[in-house]
C-alpha positions as CSV (number, residue, x, y, z in Angstrom):
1,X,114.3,122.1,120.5
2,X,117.4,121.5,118.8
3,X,116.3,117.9,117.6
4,X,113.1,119.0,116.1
5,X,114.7,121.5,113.8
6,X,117.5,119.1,112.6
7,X,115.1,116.6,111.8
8,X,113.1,119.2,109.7
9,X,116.1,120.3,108.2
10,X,117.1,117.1,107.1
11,X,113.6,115.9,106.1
12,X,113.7,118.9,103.9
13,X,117.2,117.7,102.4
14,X,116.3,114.5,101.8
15,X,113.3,115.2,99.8
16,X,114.6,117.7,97.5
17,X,117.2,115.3,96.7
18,X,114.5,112.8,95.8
19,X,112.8,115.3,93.9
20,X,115.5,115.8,91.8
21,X,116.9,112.8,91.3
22,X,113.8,110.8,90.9
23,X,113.2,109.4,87.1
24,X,110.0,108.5,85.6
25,X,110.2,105.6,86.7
26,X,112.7,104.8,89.6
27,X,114.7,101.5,89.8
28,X,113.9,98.4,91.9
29,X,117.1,96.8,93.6
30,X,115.3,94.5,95.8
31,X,111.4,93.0,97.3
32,X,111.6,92.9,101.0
33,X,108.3,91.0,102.7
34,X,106.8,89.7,99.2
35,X,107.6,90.4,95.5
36,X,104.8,93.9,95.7
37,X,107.0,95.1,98.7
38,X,109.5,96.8,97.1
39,X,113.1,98.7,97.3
40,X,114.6,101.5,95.0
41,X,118.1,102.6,94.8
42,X,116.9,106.1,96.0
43,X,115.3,104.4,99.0
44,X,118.9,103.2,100.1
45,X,120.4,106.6,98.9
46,X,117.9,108.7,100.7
47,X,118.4,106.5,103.8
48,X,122.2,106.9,103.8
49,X,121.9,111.0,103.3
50,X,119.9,111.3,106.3
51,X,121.9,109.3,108.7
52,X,125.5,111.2,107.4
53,X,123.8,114.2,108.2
54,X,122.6,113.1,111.9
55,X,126.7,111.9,112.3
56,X,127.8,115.1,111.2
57,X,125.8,116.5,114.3
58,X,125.0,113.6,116.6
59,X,127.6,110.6,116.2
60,X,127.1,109.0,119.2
61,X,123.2,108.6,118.5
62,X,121.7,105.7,117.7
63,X,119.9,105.2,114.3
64,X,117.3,103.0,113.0
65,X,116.6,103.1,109.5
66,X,114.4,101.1,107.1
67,X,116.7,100.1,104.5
68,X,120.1,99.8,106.7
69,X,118.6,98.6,110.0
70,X,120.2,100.0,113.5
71,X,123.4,101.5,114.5
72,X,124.7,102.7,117.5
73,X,123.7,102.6,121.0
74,X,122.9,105.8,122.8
75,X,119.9,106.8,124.9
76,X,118.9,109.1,121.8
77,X,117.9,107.2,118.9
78,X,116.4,108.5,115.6
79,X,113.6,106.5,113.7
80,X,114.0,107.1,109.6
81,X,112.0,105.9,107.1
82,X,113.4,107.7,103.8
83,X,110.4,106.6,101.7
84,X,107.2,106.0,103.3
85,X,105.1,104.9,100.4
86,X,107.9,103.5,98.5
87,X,104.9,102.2,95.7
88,X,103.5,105.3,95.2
89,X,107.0,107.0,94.7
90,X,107.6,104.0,92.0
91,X,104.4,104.9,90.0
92,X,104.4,108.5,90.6
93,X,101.8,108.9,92.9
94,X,101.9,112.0,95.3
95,X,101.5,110.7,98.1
96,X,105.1,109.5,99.9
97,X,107.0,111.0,102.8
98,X,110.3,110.9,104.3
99,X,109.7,110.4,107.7
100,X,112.3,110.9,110.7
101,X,112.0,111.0,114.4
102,X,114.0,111.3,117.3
103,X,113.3,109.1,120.5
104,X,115.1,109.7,124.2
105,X,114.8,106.6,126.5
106,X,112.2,105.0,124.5
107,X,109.9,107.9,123.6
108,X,109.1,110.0,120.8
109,X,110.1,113.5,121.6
110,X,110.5,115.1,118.0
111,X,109.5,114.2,114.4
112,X,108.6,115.8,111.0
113,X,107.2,114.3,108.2
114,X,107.9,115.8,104.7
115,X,105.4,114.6,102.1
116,X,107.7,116.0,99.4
117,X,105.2,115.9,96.3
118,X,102.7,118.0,98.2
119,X,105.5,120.4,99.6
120,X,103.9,119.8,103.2
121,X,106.8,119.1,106.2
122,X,104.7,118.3,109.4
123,X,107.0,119.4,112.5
124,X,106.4,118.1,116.3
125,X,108.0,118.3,119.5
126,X,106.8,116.7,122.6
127,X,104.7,119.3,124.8
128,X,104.9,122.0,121.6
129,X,101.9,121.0,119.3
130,X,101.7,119.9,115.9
131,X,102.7,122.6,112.8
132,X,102.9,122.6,109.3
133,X,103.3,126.0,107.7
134,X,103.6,128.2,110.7
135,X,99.6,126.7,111.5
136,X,99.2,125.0,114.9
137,X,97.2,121.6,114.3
138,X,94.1,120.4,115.8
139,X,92.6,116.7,115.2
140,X,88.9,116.3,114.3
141,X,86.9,116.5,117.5
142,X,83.0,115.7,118.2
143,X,83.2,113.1,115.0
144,X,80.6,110.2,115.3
145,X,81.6,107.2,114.0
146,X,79.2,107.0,111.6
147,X,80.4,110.2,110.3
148,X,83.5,109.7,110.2
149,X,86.1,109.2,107.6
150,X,88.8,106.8,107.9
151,X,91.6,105.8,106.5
152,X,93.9,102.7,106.8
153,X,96.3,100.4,104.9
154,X,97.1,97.0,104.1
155,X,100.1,94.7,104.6
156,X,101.8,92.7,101.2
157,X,101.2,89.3,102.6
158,X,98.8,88.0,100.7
159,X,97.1,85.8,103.7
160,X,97.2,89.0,106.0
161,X,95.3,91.0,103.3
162,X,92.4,88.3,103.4
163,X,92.1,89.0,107.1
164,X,92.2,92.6,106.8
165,X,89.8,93.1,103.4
166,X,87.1,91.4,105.9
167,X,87.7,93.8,109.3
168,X,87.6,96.6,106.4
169,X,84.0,94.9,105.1
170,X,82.5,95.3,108.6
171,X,84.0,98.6,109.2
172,X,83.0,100.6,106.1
173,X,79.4,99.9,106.7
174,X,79.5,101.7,109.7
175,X,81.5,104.9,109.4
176,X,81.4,107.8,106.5
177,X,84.0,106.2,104.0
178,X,87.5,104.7,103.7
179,X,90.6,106.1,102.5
180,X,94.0,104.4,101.8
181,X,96.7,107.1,100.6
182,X,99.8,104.1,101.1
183,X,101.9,105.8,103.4
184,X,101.0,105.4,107.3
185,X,103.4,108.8,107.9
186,X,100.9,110.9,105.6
187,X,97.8,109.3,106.7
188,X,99.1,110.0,110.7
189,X,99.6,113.8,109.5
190,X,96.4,113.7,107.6
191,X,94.7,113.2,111.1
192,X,96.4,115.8,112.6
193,X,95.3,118.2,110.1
194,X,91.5,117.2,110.1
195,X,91.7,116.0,106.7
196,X,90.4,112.5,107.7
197,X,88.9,111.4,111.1
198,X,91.0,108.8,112.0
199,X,93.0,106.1,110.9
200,X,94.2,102.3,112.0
201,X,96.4,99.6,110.5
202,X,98.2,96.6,111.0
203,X,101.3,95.8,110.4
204,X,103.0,99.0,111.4
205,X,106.9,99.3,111.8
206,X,108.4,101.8,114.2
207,X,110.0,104.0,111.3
208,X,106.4,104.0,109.9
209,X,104.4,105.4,112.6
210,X,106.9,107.3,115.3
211,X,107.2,110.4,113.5
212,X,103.8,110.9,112.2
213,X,102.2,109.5,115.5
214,X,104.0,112.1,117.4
215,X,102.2,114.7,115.1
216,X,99.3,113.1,115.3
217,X,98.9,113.2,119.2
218,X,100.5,116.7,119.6
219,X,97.3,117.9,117.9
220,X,95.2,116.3,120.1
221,X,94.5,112.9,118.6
222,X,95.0,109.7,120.7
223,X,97.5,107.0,119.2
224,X,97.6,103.5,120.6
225,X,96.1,99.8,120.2
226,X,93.8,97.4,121.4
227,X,92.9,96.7,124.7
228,X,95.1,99.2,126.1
229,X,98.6,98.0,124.8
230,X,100.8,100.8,122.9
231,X,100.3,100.6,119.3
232,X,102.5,99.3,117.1
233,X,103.0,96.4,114.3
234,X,99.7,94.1,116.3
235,X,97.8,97.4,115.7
236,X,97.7,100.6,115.6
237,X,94.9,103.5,116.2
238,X,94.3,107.3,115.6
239,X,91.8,109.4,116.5
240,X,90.0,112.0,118.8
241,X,89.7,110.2,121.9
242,X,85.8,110.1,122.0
243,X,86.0,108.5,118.2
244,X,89.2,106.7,119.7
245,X,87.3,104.7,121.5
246,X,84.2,104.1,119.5
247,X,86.9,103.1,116.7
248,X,88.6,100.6,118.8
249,X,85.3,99.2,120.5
250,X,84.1,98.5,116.8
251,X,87.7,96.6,116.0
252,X,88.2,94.6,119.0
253,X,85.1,91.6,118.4
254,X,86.9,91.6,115.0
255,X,90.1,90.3,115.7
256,X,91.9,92.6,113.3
257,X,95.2,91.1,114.5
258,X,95.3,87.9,113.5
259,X,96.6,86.7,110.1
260,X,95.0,83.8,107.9
């Protein structure tokens, strides 16, 4: 599909420009939700990269974008974050991702995910599996909860993060361990590839999740919220459907979507 190799391409793009332009330590131009939530100049650079390069080849497409919000109005839109993990990139950990998807009447039908540091671009069409590296992807199945490992992440509101630090204190005694890599696109990929066994959070934006969701569910994985809505910023979950459920069955009493 011709969308799903131009958003690879130009995932690929982007991050070797951020690799080579990045300094030791990148400069902040701005906070966005709180002064911890932050925005660098490559952020805004990356983000404008990406969407010449989709005009070059689709101008009448829509684009929604992290940094520059959305433009356009057509039936295909495409879903950019350029810096998922925007912290880690500041302190140089290697864990960030530029994330881009393509949606057609509301639903995701391509993505990839580049987690630059790690040289790893995940690649998904709709109906075509999951790939990274030539390697077909399959999710985790037969997991326990108990057994499980899981990771998640946590907004920068500081009254948010006192609701979510006690769902994760009644979580982590009942499953195998908690991660928290700081980017939603790699943790989504990271489910895909069996390296953890599932993964929720709060707090989600669409550029955050579409692309690595997509991946996610291609390799089997079921991606969605509580109580049967779609997930998204309320909630989201990821997991093999049987530890889908267990997963959501322990989160719903806990009322992981409210704020304090």
């Amino acid at each position: 599909m011709i969308f799903g190799r131009l958003a690879e391409e130009i995932a690929r793009e982007a991050g070797e420009m951020l690799l080579a332009k990045r300094p030791d330590r990148p400069q902040v131009l701005a906070t966005k939700s709180s002064p911890t939530d932050v925005v660098t100049a490559l952020d805004r650079a990356c983000e404008e990269l990406i969407r010449s390069r989709i005009r070059a080849v689709r101008p009448d497409d829509a684009i929604l974008g992290e940094e520059g919000g959305q433009a356009g109005d057509g039936r295909v839109r495409w879903v950019v974050d350029p810096i998922d993990g925007t912290v880690n990139f500041l302190y140089g950990i290697p864990d960030w991702a530029v994330s881009i998807a393509v949606e057609a009447d509301g639903e995701v039908i391509a993505g990839a995910v580049n987690v630059v540091p790690r040289g790893e671009v995940f690649t998904a069409v709709k109906g075509g599996g999951a790939w990274l590296a030539g390697e077909r992807l399959r999710c985790n199945a037969g997991v326990p909860l108990e057994q499980a490992l899981i990771a998640t992440g946590f907004g920068y509101d500081s009254g948010r993060r006192r609701v979510q630090a006690e769902v994760l204190g009644q979580v982590l005694p009942r499953v195998r361990d908690i991660r928290r890599g700081g980017s939603a696109a790699s943790d989504l990929c990271s489910v895909a590839a069996g390296r953890v066994d599932g993964y929720y959070e709060r707090g989600l934006n669409a550029w955050d999740h579409a692309a690595g969701g997509l991946v996610a569910a291609e390799a089997g994985a079921r991606v969605g919220g509580l109580a049967g809505r779609p997930g998204g910023s309320e909630l989201l979950l990821c997991a093999a459907p049987e530890l889908f459920e267990e997963l959501h069955d322990l989160l719903l009493p806990l009322d992981p979507e409210r704020d304090a």
